[in-house]
C-alpha positions in Angstrom: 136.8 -146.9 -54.2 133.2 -148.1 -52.7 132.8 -151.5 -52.2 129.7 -153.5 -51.1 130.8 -154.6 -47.5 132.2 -157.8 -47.4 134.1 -158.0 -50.7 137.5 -157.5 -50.8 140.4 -156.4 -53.0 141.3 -160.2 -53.8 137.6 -161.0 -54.6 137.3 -158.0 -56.5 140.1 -158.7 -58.5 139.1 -162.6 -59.3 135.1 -161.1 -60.5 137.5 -159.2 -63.3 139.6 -161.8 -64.3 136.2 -164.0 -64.4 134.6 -161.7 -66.7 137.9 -160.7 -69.0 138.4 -163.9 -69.6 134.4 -164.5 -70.6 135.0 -161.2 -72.3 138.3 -162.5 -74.6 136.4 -165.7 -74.9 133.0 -164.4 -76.6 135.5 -162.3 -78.5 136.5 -165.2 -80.3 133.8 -167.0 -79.9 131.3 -164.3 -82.2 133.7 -164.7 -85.1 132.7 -169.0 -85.1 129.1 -167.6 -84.5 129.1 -165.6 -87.8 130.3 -168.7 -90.0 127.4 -170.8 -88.0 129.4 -173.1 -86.7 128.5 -175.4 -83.8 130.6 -174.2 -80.4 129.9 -170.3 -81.0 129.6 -167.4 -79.0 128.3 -169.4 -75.4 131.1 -172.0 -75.9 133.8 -170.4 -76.4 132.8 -167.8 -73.8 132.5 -170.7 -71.3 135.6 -172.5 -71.7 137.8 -169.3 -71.3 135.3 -168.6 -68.1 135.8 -172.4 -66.4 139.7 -172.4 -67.4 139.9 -168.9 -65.7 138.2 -170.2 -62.7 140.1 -174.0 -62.5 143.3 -171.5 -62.5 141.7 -169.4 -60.4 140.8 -172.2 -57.8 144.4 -174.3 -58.6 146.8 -171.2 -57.8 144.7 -168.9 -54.9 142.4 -172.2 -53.7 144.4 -174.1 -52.2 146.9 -171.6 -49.9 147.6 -172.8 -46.5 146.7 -176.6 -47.3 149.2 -178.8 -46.1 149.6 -181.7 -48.3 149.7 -185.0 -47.5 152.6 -187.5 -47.8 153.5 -185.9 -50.9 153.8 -182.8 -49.7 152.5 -179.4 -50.7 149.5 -179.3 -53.8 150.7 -178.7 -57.1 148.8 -176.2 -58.8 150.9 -177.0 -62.4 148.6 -180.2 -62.1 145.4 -178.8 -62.9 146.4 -176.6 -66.0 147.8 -179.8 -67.5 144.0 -181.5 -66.7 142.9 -178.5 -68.1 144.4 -178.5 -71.4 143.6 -182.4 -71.6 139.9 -181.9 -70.9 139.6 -179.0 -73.3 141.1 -181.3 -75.9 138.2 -183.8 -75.4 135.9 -181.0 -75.7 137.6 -180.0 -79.2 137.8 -183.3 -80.4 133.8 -183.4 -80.3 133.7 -180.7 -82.6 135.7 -182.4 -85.6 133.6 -184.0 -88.2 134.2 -186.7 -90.8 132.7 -185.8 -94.0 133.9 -188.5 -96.8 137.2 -187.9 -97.7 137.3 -184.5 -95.8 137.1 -183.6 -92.4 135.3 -180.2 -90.5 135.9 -178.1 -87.7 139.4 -178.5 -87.5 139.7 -174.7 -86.2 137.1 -174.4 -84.0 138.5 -177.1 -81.5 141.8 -175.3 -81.9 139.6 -171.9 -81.1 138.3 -173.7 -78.2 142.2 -174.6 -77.0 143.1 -170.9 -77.6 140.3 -169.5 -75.3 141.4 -172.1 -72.6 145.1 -171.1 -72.7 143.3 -167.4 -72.9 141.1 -168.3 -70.3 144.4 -169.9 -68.3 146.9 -166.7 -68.6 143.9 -164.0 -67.6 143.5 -166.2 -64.4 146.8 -165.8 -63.6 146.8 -161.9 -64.0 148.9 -162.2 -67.5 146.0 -160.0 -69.4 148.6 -158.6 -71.5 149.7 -162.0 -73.3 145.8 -162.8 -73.6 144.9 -159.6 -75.3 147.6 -160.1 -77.8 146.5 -163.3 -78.3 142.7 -162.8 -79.0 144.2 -160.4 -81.5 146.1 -162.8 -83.0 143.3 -165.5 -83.5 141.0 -163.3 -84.7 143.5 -161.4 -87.0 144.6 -165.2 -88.8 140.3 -165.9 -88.6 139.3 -162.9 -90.3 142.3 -161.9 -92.4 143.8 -165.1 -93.9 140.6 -166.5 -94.8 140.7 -164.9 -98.0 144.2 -166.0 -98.7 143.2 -169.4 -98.1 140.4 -168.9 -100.6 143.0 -167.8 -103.0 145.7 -170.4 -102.2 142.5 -173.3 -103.0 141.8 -171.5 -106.2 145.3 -171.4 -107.3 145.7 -175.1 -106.2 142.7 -176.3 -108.2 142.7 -177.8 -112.1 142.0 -175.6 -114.8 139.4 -177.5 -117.3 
């Protein structure tokens, strides 16, 4: 395979898990860009890509670094930070409205495509695809059963 010179196998390998992971993200993100919600296509597309890369940097970054009293650097340590910061990020997108409350699924979209984002850095593009499919299966599909399941649940006059 021709290569520009200078790049090699590793670096080629971390520019596709980069844009899978954007890839799987925007995936998700379109269907949250169809019902107009507010973290769409671009969000969701960038929170897969920076978890990819934060695993990316955690498990390949820091090879050969001696740690210090505490020995080597643990890359588990950044995935936990990740989850936690993604959860901040998700927790922006619920809304109080009265007695209800919005965007309950989007920040747990937004979780999915980091864990997505997460597992493609890591090489495990099998268990991502699945799970894209998955998401976007219980977005598109079960939203009319839910419809149904409110209607069936509501008073008759």
């Amino acid at each position: 395979m021709l290569r520009p010179v200078g790049i090699d196998q590793a670096q080629i390998d971390f520019l596709v898990r980069l844009a899978v992971a954007a890839a799987m993200g925007m995936a998700i993100g379109i269907e949250r860009e169809m019902r107009e919600h507010s973290a769409g296509l671009r969000t969701h597309m960038l929170v897969a890509l920076g978890a990819c890369l934060f695993t990316l940097v955690s498990a390949y970054g820091f090879q050969g670094v001696e740690g210090g009293k505490l020995g080597l650097p643990e890359p588990t340590r950044v995935a936990s930070n990740i989850v936690t910061g993604v959860g901040f990020l998700g927790a922006g997108s619920i809304l109080r409205e009265g007695l209800s409350v919005r965007g309950l699924t989007t920040a747990a979209t937004m979780w999915i495509v980091a864990a997505v984002g997460m597992a493609v850095g890591l090489g495990m593009y099998w268990a991502s695809g699945v799970t894209v499919l998955i998401t976007l299966a219980s977005l598109l599909l079960l939203r009319p059963l839910r419809t149904k399941l409110h209607q069936i649940g509501e008073p008759e006059d």
